[in-house]
N, C-alpha and C positions, 0 to 999 in steps of 0.2 A: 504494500500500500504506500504511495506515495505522498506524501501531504506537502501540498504545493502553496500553501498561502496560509495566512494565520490564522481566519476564520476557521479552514480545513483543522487543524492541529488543533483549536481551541474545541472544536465538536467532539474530536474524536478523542484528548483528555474528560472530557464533560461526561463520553460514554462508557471510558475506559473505570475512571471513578466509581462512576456508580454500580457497574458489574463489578466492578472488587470491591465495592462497600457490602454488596450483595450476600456473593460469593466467602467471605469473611464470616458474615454473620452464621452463615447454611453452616459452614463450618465447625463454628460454637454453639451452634444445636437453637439456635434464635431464628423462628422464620419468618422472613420478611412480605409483607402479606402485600404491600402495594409495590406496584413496577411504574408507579407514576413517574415518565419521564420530563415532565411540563414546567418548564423553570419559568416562573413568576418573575416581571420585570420589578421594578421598583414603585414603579406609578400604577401597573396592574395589583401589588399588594395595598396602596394608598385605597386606588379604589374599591378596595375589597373590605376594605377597614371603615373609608367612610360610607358603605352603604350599610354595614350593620349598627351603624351609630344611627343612623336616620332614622 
């Protein structure tokens, strides 16, 4: 796999992470029950936060 520009490298650390956060846990006998890969922007959590305030 070639990873030709930094966005590319930045995805595929992002994916790499979270299969060995995964993978780690199966490990120590912890199962991880969501495979949510959805990462929240900053302004997507804002929003999230003031509509349960309203």
């Amino acid at each position: 796999m070639a990873l030709t520009n930094l966005a590319e490298k930045i995805d595929f650390v992002r994916q790499t992470r979270s299969e060995n956060y995964r993978e780690s846990m199966r490990l120590e006998g912890v199962e991880v029950k969501s495979t949510n890969n959805k990462t929240m922007t900053k302004e997507s959590i804002i929003a999230k936060y003031k509509a349960l305030a309203s």
